[in-house]
N, C-alpha and C positions, 0 to 999 in steps of 0.2 A: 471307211472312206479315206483316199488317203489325204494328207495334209493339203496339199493347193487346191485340190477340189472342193474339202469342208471351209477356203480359202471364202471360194467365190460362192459357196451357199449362205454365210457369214454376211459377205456384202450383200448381196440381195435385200437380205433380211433390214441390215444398216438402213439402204436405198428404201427401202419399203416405207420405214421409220421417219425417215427425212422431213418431210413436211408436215412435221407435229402442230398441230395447230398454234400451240406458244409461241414457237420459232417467229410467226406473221409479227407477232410483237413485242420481239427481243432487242435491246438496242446493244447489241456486240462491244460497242466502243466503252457503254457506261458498265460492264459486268467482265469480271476474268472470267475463261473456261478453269474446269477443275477436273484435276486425275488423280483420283484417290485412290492408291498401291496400295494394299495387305496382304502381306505372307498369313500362312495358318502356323503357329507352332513356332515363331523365332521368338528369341531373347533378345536382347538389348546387348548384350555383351559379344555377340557375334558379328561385328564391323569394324573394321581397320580405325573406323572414326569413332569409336567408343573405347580403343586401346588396345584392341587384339587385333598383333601382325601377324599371327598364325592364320586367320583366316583372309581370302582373297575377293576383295570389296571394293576396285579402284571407283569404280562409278557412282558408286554410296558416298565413299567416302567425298567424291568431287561435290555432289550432290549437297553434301552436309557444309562443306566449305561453302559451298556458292549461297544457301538460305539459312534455314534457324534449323539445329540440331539441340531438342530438347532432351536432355538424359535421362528427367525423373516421369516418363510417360508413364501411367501405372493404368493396367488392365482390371477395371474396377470386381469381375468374374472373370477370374483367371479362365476360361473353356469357352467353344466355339460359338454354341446358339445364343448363350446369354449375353457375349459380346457384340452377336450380329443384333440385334434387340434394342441394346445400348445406341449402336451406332444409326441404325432408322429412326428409334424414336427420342434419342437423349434423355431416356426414362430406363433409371435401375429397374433391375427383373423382378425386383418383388411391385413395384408400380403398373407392369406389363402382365406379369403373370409367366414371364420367360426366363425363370431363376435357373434352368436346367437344362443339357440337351434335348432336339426334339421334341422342341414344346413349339407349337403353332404361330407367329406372330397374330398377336389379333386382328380383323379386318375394321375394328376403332380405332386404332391406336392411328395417328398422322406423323406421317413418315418423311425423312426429310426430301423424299425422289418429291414428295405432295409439294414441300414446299418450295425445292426447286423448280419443278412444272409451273407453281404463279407467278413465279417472278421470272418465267421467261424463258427458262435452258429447255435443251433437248436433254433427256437422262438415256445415262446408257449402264449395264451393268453384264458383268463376263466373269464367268466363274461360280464358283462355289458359294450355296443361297442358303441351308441348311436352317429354317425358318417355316418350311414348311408341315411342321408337326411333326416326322416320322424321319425315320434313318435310311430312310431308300432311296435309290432316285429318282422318281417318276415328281414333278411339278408341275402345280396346274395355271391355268393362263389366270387366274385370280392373284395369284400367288405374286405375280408382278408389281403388284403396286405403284399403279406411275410411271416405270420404269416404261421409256418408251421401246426403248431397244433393249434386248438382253440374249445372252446365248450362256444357258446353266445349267446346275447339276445340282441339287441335292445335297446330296451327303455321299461324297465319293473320295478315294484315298486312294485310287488307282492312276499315278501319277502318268503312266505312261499307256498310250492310246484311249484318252478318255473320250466322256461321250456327254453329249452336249443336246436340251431342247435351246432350239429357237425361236423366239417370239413363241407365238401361240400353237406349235408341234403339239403333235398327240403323240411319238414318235423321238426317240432319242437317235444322234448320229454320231455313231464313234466313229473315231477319229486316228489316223495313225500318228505317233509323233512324242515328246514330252510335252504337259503340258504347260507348262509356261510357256513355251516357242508358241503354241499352238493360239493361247489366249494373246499372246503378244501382239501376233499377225491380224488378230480378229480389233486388237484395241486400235492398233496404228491405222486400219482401215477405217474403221469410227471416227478419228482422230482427221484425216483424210475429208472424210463426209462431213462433216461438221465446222472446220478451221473455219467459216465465214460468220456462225452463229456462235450466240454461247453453249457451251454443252457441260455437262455434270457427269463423268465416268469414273464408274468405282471396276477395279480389278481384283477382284476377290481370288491369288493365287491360291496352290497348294501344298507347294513344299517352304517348309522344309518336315511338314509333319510325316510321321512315321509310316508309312513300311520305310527307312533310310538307307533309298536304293537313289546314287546317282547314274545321269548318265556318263559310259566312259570319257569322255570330252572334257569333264568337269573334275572327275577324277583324276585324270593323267596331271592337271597343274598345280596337283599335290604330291608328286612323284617326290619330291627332295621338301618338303615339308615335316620335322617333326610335329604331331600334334599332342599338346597335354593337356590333360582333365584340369578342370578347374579345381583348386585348391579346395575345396570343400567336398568334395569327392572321394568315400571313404575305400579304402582300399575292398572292403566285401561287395560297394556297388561299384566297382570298374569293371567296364565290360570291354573287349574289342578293340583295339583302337578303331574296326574299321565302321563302328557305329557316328562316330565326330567325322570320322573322316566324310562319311556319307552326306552326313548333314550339312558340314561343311559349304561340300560339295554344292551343295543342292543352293546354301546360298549364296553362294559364287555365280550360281546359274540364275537366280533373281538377278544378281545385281548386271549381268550381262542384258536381261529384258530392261531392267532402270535405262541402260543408256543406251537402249533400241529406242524407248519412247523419247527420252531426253534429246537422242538425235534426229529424230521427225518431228520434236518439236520448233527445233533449232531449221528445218527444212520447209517447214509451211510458215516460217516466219510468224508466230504465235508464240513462242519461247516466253516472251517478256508481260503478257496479258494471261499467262497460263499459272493456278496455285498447282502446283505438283507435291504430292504428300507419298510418302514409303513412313509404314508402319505395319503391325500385327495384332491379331487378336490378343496372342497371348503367349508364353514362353513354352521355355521346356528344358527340365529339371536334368535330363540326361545325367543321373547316377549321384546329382549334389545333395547334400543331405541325406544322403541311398535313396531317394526318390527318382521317380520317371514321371516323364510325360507331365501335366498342368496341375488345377484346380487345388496349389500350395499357397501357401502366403511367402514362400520364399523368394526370392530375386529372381532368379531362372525363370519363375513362372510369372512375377508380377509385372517386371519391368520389360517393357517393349519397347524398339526401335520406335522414335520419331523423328523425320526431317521433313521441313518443308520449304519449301523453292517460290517465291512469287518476284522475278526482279522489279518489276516494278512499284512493290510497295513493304518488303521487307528485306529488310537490312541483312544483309548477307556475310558469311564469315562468323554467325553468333554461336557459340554453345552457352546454352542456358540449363542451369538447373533448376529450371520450373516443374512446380507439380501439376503435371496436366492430366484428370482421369479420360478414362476411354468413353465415360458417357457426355464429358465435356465433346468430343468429335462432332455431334450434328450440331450444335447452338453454335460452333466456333466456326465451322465452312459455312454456314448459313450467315454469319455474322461478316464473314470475309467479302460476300458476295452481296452484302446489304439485303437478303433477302429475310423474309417475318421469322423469327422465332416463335414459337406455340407457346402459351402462358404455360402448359402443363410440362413445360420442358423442366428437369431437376438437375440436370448441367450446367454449364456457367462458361457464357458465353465468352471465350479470352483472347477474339478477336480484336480488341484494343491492346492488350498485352503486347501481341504477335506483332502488328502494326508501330509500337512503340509508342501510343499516345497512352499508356497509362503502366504503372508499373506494380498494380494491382496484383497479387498471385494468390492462388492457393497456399493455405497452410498445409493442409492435410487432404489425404483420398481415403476415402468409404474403400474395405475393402472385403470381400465377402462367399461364401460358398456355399450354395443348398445342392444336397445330393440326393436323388431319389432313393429314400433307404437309408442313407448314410448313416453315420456314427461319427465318434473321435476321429477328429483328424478330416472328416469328410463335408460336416457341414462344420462353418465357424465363420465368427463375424473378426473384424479387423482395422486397426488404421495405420496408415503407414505415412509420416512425414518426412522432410528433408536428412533427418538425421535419425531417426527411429520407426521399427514399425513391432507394433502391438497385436498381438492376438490373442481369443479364449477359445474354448469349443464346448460341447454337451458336459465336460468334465471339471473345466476350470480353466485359468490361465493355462496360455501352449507358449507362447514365443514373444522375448522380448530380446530385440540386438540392438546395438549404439551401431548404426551405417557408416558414423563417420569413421570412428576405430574400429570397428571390424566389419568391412567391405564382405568381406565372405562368408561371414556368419557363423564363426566357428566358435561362435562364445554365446551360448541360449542366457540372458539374466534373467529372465523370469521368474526363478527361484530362489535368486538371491539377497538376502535383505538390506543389502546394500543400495538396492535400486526399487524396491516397494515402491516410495514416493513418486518416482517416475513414472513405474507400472501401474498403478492407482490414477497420477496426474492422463497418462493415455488412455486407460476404460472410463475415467467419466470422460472423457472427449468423447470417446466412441458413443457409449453411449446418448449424449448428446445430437452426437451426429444421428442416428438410428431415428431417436426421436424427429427431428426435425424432417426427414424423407421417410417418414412412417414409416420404418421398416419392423414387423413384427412377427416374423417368420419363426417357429420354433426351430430347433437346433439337435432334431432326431430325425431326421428326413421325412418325417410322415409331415407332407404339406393340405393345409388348409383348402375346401373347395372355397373359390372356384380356381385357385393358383392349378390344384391338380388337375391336368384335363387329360378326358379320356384318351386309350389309345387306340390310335387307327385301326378302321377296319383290317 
């Protein structure tokens, strides 16, 4: 289908949605809407506003100017399912049962679209859902959760001409196009339908993660660009330049969606009642440490973009080095919007923080990885604080670095006994922590019923 066609099936579907029964008794004026952006697969160190002018990010980085750009965002499961898990239910995956890819979201677990829905918004949700227990794309109208509008996919990596159910489709509809353009057009349409109520839209993108194919368009504004591997990049994993370059590219082409919606929000006159958020699941290791792709406890993969925009209630111009984890996300937009927190929430709501009525922070993030199978290196538990982060695995300590003196990690202390103390002082913290959010997962990838659930027919 080509794109202005999947355009105007999009809206329908929106218009269909429209008179959610909430909507009768939402009062606009006492709630902000919210547009919650996530890339799949970006790092933190790829925006002009975290210190790399290599890469091209004017609208990010405006973005981070004009609200709170926090640097220490840490993706509590560095990979996709466990952090979409996180993010509906503000419950770690061993709490949920979603430690791994393709594990099912439970239909108990209460989700923040739930607690959005009682206090009033319309929800909307586009994109990438991968929640649904299985690696394909087919999603069932169950599968929604709340979610009064939605047009998704599964578990898809095929960035260009994707395909998309709507609302309650039995029926997928590809679509010609890239797809950020494609989800861009379907959210600004949303955006469009709703400006008079409040609404709650999550845009769950797909690049910059891998196949790292940009479109030409995004590529050519790298023609006179050198680009270099991050410093920690050993010369056996350097691959290609034209693999950064790709990626690059690709978020160059997010940040061009950032200020499509930034500019329609600036056009329906809602700008200043609007929390706008750009973050990601999770990173990507691109050759640092000879690693690829996530689920490290390294920087690449833990530290994700966050900025967030509300002019009218947050102080604009801040970079903060707060530790904000990725299961912190639903207690803290819920907290923005004065709407219930769930007592079983294990997040920490830092919506006073953000606001500036308290200066409260996290010390440390839970940091963690269960692998179906895994091994060394594949499951391991973890904490990572302002200036250090700790890790063990099946075998013994793995990773201790000083973050302040060495940014790039090119100095493992964990085995030096110079830093015992310290390394000791961080496993009983962890420790600690584990105990306190029950966490008791073993560390050979054979998981416990009923964490293991079966797989799809």
């Amino acid at each position: 289908m080509k794109r202005r066609d999947f355009f105007k099936t999009a809206a329908a579907g929106i218009a269909a949605t429209a008179n959610a029964p909430t909507l009768l008794h939402a009062d606009h004026n006492s709630r902000p809407n919210v547009i919650f952006l996530f890339a799949d697969q970006m790092r933190a160190h790829d925006m002009g506003c975290m210190g790399n002018s290599q890469v091209i990010s004017p609208n990010l980085d405006q973005l981070a100017s004009e609200g709170l750009l926090v640097t220490n965002m840490i993706a509590a499961s560095p990979v996709c399912t466990p952090y979409r898990g996180q993010l509906m239910t503000g419950r770690y995956g061993h709490a949920t049962g979603v430690v791994h890819n393709d594990i099912k979201l439970p239909n108990s677990e209460t989700t923040i679209a739930d607690q959005m829905v009682e206090a009033g918004y319309h929800t909307g949700y586009i994109g990438k859902w991968h929640l649904a227990g299985h690696r394909n794309n087919p999603v069932a109208a169950e599968d929604r959760r709340n979610w009064n509008f939605w047009a998704v996919r599964n578990c898809s990596h095929a960035h260009f001409d994707p395909e998309y159910w709507v609302n309650d489709d039995t029926e997928p509809t590809t679509v010609d196009g890239w797809e950020p353009d494609v989800q861009t057009d379907v959210a600004i349409e949303y955006m469009r339908t709703h400006k008079d109520h409040p609404f709650f839209l999550s845009v769950s993108y797909g690049p910059p993660h891998n196949p790292y194919k940009a479109p030409e368009r995004f590529l050519k504004q790298y023609e006179d660009r050198k680009l270099e591997e991050r410093p920690n990049v050993p010369p056996r994993a350097k691959k290609d330049e034209d693999q950064l370059l790709h990626y690059d590219a690709m978020v160059t082409s997010l940040d061009e969606c950032v200020g499509r919606i930034k500019t329609e929000l600036e056009e329906l006159g809602v700008a200043d009642n609007t929390i706008l958020v750009f973050t990601s699941d999770h990173g990507d290791m691109l050759g640092s440490q000879g690693h690829r792709l996530k689920q490290r406890p390294w920087e690449e993969s833990i530290n994700v973009p966050f900025i967030i925009r509300y002019p009218d209630k947050i102080k604009a111009g801040q970079n903060q080095d707060w530790i904000v984890s990725s299961v912190d996300l639903m207690p803290t937009l819920l907290g923005l919007c004065d709407a219930n927190v769930p007592n079983q929430v294990q997040g920490l709501d830092q919506s006073d923080l953000f606001y500036g009525k308290s200066k409260e922070t996290r010390d440390s993030a839970f940091i963690f990885n269960t692998h179906n199978g895994g091994g060394p290196g594949c499951d391991w538990r973890g904490i990572r604080t302002k200036e250090w982060v700790y890790t063990y695995h099946m075998e013994g300590d793995w990773i201790l670095y000083d973050l302040k003196n060495d940014p790039y990690q090119l100095n493992n202390l964990v085995g030096q006994s110079k830093y015992k103390a310290k390394r000791n002082e961080l496993r009983k913290k962890l420790e600690a922590l584990r105990i306190e959010l029950g966490e008791e997962l073993p560390l050979n990838g054979i998981l416990p019923d009923p964490i293991r659930l079966p797989a799809p027919a």
